[in-house]
C-alpha positions in Angstrom: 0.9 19.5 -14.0 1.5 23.2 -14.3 5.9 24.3 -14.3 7.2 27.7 -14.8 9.7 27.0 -17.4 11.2 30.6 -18.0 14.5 30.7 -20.3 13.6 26.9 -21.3 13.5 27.1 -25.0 11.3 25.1 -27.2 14.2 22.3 -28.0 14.4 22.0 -24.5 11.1 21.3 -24.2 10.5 18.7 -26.6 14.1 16.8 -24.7 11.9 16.7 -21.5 8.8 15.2 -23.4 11.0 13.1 -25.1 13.0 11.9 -21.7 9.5 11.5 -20.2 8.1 9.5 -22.8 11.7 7.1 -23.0 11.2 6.2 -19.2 7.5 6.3 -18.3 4.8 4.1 -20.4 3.0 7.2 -20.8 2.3 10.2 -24.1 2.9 13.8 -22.7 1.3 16.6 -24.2 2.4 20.3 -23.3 1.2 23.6 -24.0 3.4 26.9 -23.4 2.2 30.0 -22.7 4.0 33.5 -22.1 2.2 36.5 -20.0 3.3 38.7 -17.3 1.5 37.4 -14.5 1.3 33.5 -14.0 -2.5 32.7 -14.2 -2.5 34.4 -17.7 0.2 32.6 -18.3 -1.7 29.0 -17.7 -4.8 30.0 -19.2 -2.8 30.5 -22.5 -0.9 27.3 -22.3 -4.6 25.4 -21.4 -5.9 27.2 -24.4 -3.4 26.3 -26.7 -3.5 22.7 -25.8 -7.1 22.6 -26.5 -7.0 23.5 -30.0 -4.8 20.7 -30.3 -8.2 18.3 -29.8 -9.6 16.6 -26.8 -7.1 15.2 -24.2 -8.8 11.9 -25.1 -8.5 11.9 -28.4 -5.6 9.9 -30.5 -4.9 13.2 -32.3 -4.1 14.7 -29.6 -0.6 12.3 -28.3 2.7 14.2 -27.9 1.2 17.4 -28.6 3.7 20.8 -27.5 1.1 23.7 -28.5 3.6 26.9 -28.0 3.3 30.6 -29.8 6.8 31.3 -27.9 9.2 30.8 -24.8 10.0 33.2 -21.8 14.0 34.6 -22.7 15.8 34.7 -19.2 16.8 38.4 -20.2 13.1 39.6 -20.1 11.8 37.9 -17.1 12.2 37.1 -13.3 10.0 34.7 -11.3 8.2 35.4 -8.2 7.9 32.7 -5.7 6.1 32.9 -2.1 7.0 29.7 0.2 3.8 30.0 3.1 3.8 28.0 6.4 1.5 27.8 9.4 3.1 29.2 12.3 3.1 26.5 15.3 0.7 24.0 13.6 2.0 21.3 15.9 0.4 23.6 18.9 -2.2 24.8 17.7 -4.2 21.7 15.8 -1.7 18.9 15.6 -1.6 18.2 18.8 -5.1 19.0 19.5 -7.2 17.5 17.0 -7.2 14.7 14.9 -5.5 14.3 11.9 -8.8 14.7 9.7 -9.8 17.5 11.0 -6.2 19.3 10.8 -6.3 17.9 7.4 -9.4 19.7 6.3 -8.6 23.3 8.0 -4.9 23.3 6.3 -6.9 22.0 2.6 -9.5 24.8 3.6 -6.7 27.7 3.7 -5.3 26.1 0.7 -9.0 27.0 -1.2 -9.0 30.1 0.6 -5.3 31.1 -0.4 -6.0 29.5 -4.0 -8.9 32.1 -4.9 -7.0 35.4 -3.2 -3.9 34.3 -5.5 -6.6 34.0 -8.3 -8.0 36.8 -8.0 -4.4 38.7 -9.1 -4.1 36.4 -11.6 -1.4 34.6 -9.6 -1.6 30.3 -9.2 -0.8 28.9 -5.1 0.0 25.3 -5.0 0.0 23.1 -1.9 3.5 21.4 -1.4 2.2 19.3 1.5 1.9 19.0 5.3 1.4 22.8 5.7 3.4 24.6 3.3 2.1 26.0 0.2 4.3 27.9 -2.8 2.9 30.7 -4.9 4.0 31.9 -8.2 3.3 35.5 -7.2 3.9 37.7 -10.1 2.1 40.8 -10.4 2.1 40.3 -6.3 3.5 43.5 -4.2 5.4 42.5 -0.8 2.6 44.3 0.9 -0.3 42.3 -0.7 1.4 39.2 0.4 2.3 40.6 3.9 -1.6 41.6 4.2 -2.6 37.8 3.7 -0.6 36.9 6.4 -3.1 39.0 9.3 -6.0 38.2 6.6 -6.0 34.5 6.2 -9.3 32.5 6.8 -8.8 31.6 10.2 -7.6 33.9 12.6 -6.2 30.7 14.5 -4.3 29.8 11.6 -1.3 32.4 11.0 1.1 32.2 8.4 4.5 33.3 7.9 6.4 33.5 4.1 9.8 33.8 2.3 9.5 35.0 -0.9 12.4 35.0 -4.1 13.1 36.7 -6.9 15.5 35.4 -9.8 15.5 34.4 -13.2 14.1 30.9 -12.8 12.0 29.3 -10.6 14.7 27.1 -9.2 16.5 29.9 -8.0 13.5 31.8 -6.4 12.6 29.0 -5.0 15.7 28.4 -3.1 15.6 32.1 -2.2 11.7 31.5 -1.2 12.8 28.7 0.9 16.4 30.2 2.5 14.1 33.2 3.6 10.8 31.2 5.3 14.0 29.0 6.8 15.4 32.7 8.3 11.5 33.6 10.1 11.3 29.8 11.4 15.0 29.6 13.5 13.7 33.1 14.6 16.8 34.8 12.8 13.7 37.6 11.7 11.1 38.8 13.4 8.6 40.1 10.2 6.5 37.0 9.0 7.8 37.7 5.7 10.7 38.0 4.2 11.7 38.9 0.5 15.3 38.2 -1.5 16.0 39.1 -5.2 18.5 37.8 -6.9 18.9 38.1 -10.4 
């Protein structure tokens, strides 16, 4: 599982692992990593968790590899909430579900390796929605994906946030995808900050 955990502190960390570890039958490892653009970001985190030995081995139970912590003060959080526009027209009503399934996990492969290659991570929240941590991202890269995408029969629209934490940008990522869908803006994207 990969979490953007700015202005969580280290302590704070080790509570969730703890909490984690109290109510699931489980060990939880973490690894932490700080960089200006998310995939940088992971890669540290990944790479610090591998020093720690091989996720199977014994050694390796509990584990929080960290050099540091993102402070709230020196860091905001990029989020981009996609959607299909008119899905329901367009495939779900037309073809089966399979199929649907594969072209919407198709422009999620698509959209994962464009977000890569700026060093950004895309996740896919289900049915057709996908969130990006899009640091390092201008408005107008992600408003060019929208007329780019894979399928030219597949068009997506975005609300993107801005705030300290990802909770909030989310929120603001959401609020402002919510705005283009009950047609209260007519751009397919639509970007908030608040900080």
């Amino acid at each position: 599982m990969l979490a953007v955990s700015n202005g969580v502190s280290l302590e704070e960390h080790e509570k969730i692992q703890r909490t984690i570890q109290e109510k699931f039958p489980i060990t939880f490892s973490m690894g932490i990593g700080v960089a200006e653009k998310p995939y940088q970001a992971q890669l540290k985190a990944s790479k610090l968790l591998q020093q720690k030995g091989s996720a199977q081995s014994p050694t390796r139970r509990s584990v929080i590899a960290c050099e540091g912590t993102a402070d709230l003060s020196e860091s905001n959080v990029q989020l981009a909430h996609f959607d299909i526009d008119g899905i329901t027209k367009t495939l779900t009503d037309k073809s089966s579900a399979y199929e649907t399934s594969l072209r919407v996990m198709a422009l999620y492969g698509e959209l994962m390796r464009i977000f890569r290659e700026h060093d950004a991570l895309l996740f896919y929240l289900g049915g057709d929605n996908f969130m990006g941590v899009a640091n390092g991202m201008s408005y107008a890269h992600i408003d060019s994906l929208l007329s780019h995408t894979m399928s030219k029969d597949l068009k997506l629209k975005c609300g993107i946030g801005v705030a300290r934490t990802a909770r909030k940008a989310a929120e603001l990522a959401a609020m402002n995808l919510d705005m283009i869908r009950n047609g209260n803006v007519e751009k397919p994207i639509l970007a908030t900050a608040k900080l």
